[in-house]
C-alpha positions in Angstrom: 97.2 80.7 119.8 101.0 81.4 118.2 102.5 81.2 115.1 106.0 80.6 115.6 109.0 81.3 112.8 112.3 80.4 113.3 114.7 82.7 112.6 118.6 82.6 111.4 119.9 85.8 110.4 123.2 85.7 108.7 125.9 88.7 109.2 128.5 87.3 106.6 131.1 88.9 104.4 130.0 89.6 100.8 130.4 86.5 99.0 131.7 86.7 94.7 128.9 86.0 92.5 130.5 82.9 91.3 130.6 81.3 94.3 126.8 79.7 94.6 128.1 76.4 95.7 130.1 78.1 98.3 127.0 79.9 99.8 125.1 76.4 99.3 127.6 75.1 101.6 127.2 78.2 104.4 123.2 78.1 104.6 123.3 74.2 104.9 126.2 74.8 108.0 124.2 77.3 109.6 120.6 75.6 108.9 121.8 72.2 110.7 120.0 72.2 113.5 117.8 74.7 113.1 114.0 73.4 112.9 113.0 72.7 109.6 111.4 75.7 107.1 113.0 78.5 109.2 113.5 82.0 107.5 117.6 82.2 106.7 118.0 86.0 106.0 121.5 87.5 104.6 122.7 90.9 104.1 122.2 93.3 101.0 124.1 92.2 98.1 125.6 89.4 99.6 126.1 87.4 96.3 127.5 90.5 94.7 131.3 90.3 95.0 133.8 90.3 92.4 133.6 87.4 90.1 136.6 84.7 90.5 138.4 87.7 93.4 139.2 90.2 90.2 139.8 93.2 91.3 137.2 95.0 90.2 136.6 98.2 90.9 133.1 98.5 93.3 131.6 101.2 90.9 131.7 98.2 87.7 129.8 95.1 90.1 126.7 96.6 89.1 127.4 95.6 85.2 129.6 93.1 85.8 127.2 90.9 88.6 124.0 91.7 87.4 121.4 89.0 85.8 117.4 89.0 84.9 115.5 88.1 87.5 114.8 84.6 86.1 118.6 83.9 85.0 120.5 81.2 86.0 121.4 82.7 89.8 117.7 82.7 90.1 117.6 78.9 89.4 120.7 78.0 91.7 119.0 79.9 94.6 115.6 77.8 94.4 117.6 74.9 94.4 119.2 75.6 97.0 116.1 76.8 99.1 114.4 73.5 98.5 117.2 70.8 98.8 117.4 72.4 102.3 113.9 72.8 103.1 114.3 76.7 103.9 112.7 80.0 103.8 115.6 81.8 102.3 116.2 85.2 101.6 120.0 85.5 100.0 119.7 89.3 100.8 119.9 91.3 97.7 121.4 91.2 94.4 121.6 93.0 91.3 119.2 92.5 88.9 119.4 93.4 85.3 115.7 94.9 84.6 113.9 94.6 80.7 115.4 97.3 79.6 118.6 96.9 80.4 119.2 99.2 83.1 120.7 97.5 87.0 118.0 97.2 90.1 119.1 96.3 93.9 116.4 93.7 94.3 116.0 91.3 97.2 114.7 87.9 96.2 113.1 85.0 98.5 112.2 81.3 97.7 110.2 79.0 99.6 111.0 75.5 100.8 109.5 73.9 97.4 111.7 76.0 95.2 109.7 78.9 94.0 110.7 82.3 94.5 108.1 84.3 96.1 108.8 87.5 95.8 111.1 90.3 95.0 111.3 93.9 95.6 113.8 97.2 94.2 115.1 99.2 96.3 113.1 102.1 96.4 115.6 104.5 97.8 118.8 103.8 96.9 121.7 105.7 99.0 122.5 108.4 96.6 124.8 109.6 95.1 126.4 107.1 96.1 124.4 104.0 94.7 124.1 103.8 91.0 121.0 101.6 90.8 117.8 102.4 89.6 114.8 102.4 91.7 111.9 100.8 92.1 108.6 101.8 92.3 106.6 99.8 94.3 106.5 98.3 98.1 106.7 94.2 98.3 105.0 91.4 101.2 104.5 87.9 100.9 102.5 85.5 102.9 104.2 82.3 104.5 101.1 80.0 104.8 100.4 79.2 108.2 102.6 81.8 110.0 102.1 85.6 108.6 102.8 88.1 106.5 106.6 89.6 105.8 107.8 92.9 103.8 111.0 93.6 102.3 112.8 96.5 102.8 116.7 97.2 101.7 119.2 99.3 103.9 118.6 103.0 103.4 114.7 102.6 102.7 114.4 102.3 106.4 115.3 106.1 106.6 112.2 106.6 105.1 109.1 105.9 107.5 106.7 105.7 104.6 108.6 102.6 103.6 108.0 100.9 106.9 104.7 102.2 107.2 103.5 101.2 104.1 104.0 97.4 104.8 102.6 97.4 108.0 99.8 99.0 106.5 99.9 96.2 103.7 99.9 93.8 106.3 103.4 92.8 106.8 104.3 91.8 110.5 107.7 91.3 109.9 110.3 93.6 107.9 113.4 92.6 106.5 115.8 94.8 105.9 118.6 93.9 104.0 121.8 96.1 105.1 124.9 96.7 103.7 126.3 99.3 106.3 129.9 100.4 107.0 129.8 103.5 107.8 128.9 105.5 111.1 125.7 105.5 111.0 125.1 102.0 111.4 124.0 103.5 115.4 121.4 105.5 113.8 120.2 102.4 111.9 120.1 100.9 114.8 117.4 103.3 116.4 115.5 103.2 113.3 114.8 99.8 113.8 113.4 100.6 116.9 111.8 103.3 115.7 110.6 101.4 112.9 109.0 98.9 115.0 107.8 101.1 118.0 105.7 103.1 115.6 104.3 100.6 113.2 104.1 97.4 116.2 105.8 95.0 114.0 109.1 93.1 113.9 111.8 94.5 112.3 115.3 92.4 111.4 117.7 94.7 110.1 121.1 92.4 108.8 124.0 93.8 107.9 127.8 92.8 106.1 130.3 91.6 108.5 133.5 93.1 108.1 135.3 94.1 106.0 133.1 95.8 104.1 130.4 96.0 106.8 129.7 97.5 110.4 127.7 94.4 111.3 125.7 94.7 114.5 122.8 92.9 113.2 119.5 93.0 115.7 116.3 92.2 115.9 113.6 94.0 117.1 110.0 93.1 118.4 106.8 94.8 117.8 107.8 97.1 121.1 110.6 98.1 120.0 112.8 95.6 122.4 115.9 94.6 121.1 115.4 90.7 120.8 118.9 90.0 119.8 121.8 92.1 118.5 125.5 90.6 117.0 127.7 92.9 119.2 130.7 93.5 116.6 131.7 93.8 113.1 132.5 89.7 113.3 130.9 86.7 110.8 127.7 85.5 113.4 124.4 83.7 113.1 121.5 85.3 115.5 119.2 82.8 115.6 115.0 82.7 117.4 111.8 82.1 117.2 109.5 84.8 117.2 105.6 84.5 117.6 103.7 86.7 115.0 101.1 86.6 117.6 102.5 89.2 119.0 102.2 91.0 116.5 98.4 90.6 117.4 98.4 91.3 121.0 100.4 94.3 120.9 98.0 95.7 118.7 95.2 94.8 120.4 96.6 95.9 123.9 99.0 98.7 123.4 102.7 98.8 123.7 103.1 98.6 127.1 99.9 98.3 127.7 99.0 101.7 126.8 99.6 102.8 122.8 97.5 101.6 120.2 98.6 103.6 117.0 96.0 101.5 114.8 93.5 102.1 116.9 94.0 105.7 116.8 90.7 106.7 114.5 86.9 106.7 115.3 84.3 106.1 112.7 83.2 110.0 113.1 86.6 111.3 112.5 87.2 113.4 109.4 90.2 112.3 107.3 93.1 114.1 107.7 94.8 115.9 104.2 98.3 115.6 103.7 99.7 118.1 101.4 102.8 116.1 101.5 101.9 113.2 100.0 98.6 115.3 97.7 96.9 112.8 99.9 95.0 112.1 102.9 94.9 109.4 106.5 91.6 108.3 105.7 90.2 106.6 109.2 88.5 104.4 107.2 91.2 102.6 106.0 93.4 103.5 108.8 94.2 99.9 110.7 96.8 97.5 111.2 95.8 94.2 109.3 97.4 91.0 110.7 96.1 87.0 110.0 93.8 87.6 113.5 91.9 90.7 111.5 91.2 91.3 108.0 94.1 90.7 105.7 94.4 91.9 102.1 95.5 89.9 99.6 99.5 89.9 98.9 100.5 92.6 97.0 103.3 93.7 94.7 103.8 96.3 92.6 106.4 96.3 90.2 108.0 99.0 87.9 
């Protein structure tokens, strides 16, 4: 059995908010030969530049880029998902909530036009990052292949982020990255970590330079490093990964020995954390993929 996904991931320059024809044009060059409904992944706020080039000072993008989730960007993006017959997930952008107040939020649409989810950046790099949080973890189901969570740049510093979509079922993480700075090599190893620890995929894409470090990568449910972009430069990693794997790893152990969602027996007492004024309850302590029992897709939103 497999359940193959193409994959493009996209480490690009930030693109001005404006320029939606532009970026129409760059996911139909980099989706032409690609198989048809791949994923097409970009980096964290990559439709968030400065209107028109103005120089506008990074702090004011926030205000001055932000729209309600259902405004007209939102409309230009599900076009643009289902004229080419993509997955796509534009990376983040600012989204201007109810009441008012600014939201990193990643967005995808399907190949019929329809966004399918979005999700808030939970933990937004403070003090840094002026955004307001959200309060609430994000999957969606691709019919057919699997499961896939959302996850933006610093949230994977957190392992309850991670943890909490593997646990939702997501076998796949994206996280949307918009690194320039140092510590894009300890990103790097959290990605790995990330995966090692939760046996899932994990594609962690960054901003090309200027603004960004790059060195994209993939990781599988092992922690291997799939594929990596090796600079700072504009590049396209592109695969197909088997969610199966997802499956077997589980099942078997990483190499052939570790099976974290196996970890629990029936007569095991659940374990308090004082941390979380919580508990690991064994009984609901297991790592749900399309071969076991899957939950419904869930979503919370602020």
């Amino acid at each position: 059995m497999s359940r193959p996904l193409p994959l493009a991931l996209v480490q690009a320059p930030r693109r001005p908010a404006d320029d939606l024809d532009g970026f129409a044009a760059d996911v139909a060059r980099r989706t032409r030969d690609l198989p048809a409904q791949s994923l097409v992944v970009y980096p964290e706020l990559h439709l968030c530049g400065a209107p028109g080039g103005s120089p506008l000072d990074p702090a004011d993008l926030p205000e001055a880029t932000a729209e309600p989730l259902d405004g007209p960007r939102d409309a230009a993006l599900a076009r643009i998902a289902a004229d080419l017959g993509v997955w796509l997930a534009p990376g983040s952008v600012y989204e201007r909530g109810d009441d008012g107040r600014v939201h990193n939020t990643a967005v995808v649409y399907s190949p019929r036009g329809e966004r399918v989810a979005s999700y808030r950046k939970v933990f937004p790099w403070r003090p840094y990052e002026t955004t307001v949080p959200g309060a609430g973890f994000t999957v969606f189901d691709m019919p057919g292949v699997g499961r896939i969570g959302l996850s933006i740049c610093y949230d994977a510093w957190f392992p309850e982020t991670t943890r909490h979509l593997a646990w939702m079922g997501a076998e796949l993480v994206l996280n949307f990255v918009e690194t320039g700075t140092s510590d894009r090599a300890q990103e790097i190893v959290l990605a790995q970590a990330n995966s090692i620890v939760n046996q899932v995929f994990t594609a962690s894409v960054n901003c090309a330079a200027p603004l960004g470090a790059g060195r994209s990568l993939l990781v599988d449910p092992s922690g291997t490093v799939r594929s990596q972009a090796p600079a700072d430069g504009d590049t396209t990693l592109t695969d197909v990964i088997d969610l199966d794997e997802v499956s077997n790893i589980r099942q078997f152990g990483t190499a052939a020995l570790n099976r974290p969602w196996q970890q629990f027996r029936p007569d095991d007492v659940p374990l308090d954390l004082p941390l979380y004024q919580g508990r690991i309850d064994p009984a609901t302590w297991s790592g749900r993929t399309r071969s076991g029992s899957v939950p419904s897709p869930a979503k919370s939103t602020p």
